[in-house]
C-alpha positions as CSV (number, residue, x, y, z in Angstrom):
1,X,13.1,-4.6,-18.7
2,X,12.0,-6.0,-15.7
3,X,13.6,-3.2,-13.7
4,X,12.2,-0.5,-16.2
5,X,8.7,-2.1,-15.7
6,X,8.8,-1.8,-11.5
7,X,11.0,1.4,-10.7
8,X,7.8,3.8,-11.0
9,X,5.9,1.5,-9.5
10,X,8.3,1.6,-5.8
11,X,8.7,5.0,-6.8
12,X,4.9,5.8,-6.3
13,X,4.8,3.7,-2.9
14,X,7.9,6.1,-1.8
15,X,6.2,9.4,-3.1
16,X,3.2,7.9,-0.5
17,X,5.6,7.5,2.6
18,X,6.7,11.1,1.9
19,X,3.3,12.5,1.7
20,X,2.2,11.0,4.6
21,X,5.0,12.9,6.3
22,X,4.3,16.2,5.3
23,X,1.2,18.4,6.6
24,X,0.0,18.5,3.1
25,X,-2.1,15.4,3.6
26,X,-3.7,14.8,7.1
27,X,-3.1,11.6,8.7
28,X,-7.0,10.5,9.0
29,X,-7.4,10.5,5.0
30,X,-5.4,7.8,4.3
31,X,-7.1,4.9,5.9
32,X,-10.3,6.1,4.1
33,X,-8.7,6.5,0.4
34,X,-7.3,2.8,1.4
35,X,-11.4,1.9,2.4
36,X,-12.3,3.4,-0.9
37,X,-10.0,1.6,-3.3
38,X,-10.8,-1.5,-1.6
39,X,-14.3,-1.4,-1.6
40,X,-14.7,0.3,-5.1
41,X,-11.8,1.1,-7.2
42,X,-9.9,-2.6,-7.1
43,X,-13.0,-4.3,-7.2
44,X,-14.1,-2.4,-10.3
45,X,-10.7,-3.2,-11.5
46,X,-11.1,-6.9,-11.1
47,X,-14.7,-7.0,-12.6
48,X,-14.3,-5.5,-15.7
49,X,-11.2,-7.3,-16.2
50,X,-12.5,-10.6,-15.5
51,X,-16.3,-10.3,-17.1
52,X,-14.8,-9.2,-20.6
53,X,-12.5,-12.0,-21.0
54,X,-12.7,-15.6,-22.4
55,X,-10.8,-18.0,-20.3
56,X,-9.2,-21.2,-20.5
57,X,-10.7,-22.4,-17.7
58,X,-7.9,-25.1,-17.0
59,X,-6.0,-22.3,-16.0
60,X,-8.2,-21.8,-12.7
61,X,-7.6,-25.5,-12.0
62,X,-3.7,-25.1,-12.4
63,X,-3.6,-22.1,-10.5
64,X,-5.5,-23.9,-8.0
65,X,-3.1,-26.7,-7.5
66,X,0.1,-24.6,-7.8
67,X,-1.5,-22.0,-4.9
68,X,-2.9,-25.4,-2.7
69,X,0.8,-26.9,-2.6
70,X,2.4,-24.0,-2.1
71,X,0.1,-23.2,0.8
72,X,0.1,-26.7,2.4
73,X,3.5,-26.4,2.4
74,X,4.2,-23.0,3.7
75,X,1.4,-24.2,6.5
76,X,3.5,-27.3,7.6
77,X,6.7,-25.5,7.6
78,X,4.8,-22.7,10.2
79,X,3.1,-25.7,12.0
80,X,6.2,-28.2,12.3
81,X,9.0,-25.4,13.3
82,X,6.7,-23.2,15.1
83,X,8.7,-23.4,18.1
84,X,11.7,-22.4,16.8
85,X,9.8,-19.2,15.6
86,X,8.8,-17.7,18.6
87,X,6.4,-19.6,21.8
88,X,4.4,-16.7,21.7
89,X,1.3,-17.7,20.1
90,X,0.5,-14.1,19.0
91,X,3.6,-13.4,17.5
92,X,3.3,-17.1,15.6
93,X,-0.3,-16.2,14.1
94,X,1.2,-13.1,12.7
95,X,4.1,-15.0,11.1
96,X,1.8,-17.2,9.8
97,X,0.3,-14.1,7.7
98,X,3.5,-12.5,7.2
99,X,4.6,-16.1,5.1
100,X,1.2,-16.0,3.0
101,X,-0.9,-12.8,2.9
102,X,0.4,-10.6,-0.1
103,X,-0.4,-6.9,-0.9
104,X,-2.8,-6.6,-4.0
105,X,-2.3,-3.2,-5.1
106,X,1.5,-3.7,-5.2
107,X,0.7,-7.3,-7.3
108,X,-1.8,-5.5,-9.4
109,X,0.7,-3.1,-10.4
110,X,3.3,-4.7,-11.2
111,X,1.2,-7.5,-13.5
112,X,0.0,-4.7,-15.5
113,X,3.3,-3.0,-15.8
114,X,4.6,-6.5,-17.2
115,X,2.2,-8.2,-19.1
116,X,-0.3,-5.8,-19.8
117,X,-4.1,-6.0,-19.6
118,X,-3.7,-9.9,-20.6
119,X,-1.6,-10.5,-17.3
120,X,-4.6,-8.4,-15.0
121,X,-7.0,-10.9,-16.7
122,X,-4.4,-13.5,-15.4
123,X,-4.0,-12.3,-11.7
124,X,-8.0,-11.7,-11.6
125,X,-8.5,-15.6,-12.1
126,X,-5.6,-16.5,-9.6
127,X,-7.0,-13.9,-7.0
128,X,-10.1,-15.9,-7.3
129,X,-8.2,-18.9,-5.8
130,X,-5.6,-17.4,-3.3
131,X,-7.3,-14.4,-1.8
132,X,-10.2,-16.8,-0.1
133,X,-7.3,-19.3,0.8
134,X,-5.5,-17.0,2.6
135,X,-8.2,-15.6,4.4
136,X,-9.4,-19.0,5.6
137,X,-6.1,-19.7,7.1
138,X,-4.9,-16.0,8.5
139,X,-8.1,-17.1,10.3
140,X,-8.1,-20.5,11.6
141,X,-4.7,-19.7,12.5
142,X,-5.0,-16.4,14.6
143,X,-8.5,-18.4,16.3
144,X,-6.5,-21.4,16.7
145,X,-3.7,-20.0,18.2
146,X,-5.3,-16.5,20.1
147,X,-8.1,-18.7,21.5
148,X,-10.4,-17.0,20.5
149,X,-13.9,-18.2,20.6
150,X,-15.7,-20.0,17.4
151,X,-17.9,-17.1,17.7
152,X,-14.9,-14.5,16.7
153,X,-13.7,-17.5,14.3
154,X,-17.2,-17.8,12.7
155,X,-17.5,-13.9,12.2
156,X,-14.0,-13.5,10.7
157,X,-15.0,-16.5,8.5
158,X,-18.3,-14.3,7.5
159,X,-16.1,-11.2,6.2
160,X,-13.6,-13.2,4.7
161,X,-16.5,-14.9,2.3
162,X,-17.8,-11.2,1.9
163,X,-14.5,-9.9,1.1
164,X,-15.1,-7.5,-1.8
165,X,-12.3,-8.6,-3.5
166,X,-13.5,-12.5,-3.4
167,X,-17.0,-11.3,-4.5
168,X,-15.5,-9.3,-7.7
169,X,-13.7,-11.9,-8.7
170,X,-16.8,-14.2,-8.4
171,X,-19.2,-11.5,-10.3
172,X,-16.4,-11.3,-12.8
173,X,-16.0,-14.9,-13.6
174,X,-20.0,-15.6,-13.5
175,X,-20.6,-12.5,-16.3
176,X,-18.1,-14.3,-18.9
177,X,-18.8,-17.8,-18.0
178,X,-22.7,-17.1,-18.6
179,X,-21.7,-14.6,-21.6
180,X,-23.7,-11.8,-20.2
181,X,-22.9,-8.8,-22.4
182,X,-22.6,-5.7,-20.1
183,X,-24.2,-3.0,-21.4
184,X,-21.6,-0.2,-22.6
185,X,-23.0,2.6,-19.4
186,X,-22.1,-0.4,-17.5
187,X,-18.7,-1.1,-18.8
188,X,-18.1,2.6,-19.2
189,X,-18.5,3.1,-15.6
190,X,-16.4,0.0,-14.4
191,X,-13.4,1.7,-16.6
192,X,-13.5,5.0,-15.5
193,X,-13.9,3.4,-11.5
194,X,-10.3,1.2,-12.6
195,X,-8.4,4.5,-13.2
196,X,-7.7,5.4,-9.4
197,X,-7.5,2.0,-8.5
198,X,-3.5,1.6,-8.9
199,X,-2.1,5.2,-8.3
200,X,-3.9,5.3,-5.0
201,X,-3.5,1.5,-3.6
202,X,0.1,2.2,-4.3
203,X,0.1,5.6,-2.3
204,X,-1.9,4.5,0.7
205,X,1.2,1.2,0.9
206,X,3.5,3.9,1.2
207,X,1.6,5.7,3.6
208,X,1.7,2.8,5.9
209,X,5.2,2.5,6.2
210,X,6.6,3.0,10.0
211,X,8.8,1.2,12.1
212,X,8.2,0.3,15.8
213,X,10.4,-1.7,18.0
214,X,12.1,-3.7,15.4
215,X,15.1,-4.9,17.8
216,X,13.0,-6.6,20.0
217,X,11.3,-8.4,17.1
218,X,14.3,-9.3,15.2
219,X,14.0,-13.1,14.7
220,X,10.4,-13.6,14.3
221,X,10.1,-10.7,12.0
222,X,13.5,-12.3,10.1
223,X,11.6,-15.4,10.1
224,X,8.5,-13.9,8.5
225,X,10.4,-12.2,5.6
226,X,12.5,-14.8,4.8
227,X,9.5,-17.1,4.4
228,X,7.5,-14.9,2.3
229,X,10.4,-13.4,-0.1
230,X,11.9,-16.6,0.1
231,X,10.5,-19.6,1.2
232,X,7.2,-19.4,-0.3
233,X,7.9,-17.9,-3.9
234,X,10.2,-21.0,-3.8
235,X,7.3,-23.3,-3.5
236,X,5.0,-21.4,-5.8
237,X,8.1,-21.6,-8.4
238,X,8.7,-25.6,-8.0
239,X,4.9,-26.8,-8.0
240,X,4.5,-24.7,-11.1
241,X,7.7,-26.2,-12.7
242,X,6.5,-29.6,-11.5
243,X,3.2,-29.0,-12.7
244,X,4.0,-28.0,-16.0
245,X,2.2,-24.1,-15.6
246,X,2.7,-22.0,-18.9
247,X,5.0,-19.0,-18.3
248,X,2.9,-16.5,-18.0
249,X,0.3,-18.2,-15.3
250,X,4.1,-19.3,-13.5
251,X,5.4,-15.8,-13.0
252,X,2.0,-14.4,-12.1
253,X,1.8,-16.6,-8.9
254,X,5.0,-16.2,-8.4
255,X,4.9,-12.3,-8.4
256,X,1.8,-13.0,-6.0
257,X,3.9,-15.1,-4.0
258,X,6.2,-13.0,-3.6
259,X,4.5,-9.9,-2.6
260,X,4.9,-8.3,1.1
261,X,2.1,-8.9,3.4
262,X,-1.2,-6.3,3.0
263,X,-2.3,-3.7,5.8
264,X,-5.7,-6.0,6.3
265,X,-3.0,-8.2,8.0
266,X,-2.5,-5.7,10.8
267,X,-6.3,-5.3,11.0
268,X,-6.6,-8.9,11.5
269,X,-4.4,-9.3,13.9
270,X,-6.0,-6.5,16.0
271,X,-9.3,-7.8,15.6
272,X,-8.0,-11.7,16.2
273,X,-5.4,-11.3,19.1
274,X,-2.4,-11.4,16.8
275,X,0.8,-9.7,17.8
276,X,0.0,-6.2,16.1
277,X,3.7,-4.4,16.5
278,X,4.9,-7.2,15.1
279,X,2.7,-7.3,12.0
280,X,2.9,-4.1,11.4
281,X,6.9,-4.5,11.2
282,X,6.6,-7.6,9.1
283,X,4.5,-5.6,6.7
284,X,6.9,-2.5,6.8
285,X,10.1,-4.6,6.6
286,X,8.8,-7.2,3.7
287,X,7.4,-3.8,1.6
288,X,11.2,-2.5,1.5
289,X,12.5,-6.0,0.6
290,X,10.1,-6.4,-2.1
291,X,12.4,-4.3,-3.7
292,X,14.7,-6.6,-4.6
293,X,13.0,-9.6,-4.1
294,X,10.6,-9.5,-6.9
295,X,13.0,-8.9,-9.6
296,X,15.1,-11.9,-8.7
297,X,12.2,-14.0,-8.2
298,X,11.3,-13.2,-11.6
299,X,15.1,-13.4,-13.4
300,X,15.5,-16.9,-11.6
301,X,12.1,-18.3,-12.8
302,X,13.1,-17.4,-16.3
303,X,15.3,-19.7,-16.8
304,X,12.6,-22.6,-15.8
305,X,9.3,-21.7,-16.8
């Protein structure tokens, strides 16, 4: 089942990678259909998903404290071995990211291809938790560790908080918690906005796959897959069993969890001082591993939650 459920989707981010390298797309389109799914299509998705709903709003607290653990930990593990990793403080911020940042379209997709428009409603209320988390620390850590002035730091901080994404989520929740009825041109809209959001995040992923100097970057980019497949759905798995999370809140993180780092990673890096060859392997290498590591993630956490 689960297989059956996320073939199509890794098929579609393969259909991408071939597109992009053919003529029958040009090179310079897909970073815009990327900017437009970002900024319209996913948060749409999010929006409509979150403002008709009725929550259990426990469930935002639990997510909370399963994502905060998991994330504490990940960030001591980072902090306490990080020179083992690598000494080079670029190449550690973009580890860092690597062992955290996850791709949303691929999560997105894969939610709805398991659970359905119940487990979007899910992921939306999560999202609202881990995407400004991540952001925060991708941050402090590429400031922290670049040097960057707090100037950089304080405007990074200033498009993380506007992150469209972040604000969806927030305009979502605030509809249903204040039972605003949206009126049906409204909601019409938002649904037929939803409709490209999936097809084409998964396409542009594809698109972005290319590999650059890999040899050179073996252990840290090692590193940074093994914590993110690995490491970290491990500690999203364990606070959820520890915390007694319901299945279906359980696998959701832990599908999140275990999602390879986004492209906004490698713009991050760029803009921050990160190692950018290196993040743009740990995205391409982590995307192909996903393969197989979201299915066992998944089997394996069967049998707990």
């Amino acid at each position: 089942m689960i297989a059956d459920a996320l073939i199509p989707i890794f098929l579609i981010i393969l259909l991408g990678f071939a597109i992009r390298h053919t003529s029958l797309i040009g090179a310079a389109v897909w970073p815009e259909l990327e900017r437009l799914t970002y900024y319209f299509f996913f948060p749409a998705l999010l929006v409509l998903r979150l403002s008709t709903s009725t929550f259990n709003w426990s469930a935002l607290r639990e997510s909370a404290a399963v994502i905060g653990l998991a994330l504490t930990g990940m960030t001591v593990f980072v902090v306490v071995l990080r020179k083992l990793i690598t000494r080079d403080p670029g190449s550690l911020s973009s580890v860092f990211q690597g062992s955290i940042r996850f791709n949303t379209y691929i999560g997105l997709a894969c939610i709805e291809a398991l659970y359905g428009d119940r487990g979007l409603t899910t992921a939306a209320l999560a999202l609202a938790v881990f995407i400004p988390l991540v952001n925060v620390l991708s941050v402090i850590s590429l400031s922290l560790l670049s040097g960057n002035g707090a100037n950089r730091g304080a405007a990074a901080l200033t498009a993380t908080v506007s992150n469209p994404l972040v604000l969806a989520c927030l305009v979502g929740i605030a509809i249903s918690y204040f039972n605003v009825r949206l009126p049906p041109l409204g909601v019409d809209v938002l649904t037929i906005l939803t409709q490209p959001a999936l097809p084409l995040g998964l396409l542009a992923v594809g698109a972005g796959i290319h590999f650059t100097s890999l040899a050179a970057q073996s252990w840290p980019l090692l590193v940074a897959v093994m914590t993110k497949l690995l490491l970290f759905p491990a500690m999203l798995l364990g606070a959820s069993v520890l915390l007694g999370i319901n299945d279906t809140m359980a696998m959701i993180l832990l599908i999140l969890g275990a999602l390879p780092a986004p492209p906004s990673a490698y713009i991050l890096a760029r803009q921050l001082g990160g190692n950018v060859t290196l993040m743009a392997n740990i995205i391409t290498v982590q995307t192909l591993a996903a393969f197989l590591a979201i299915p066992f993630w998944l089997q394996l956490a069967a049998k707990y939650v």
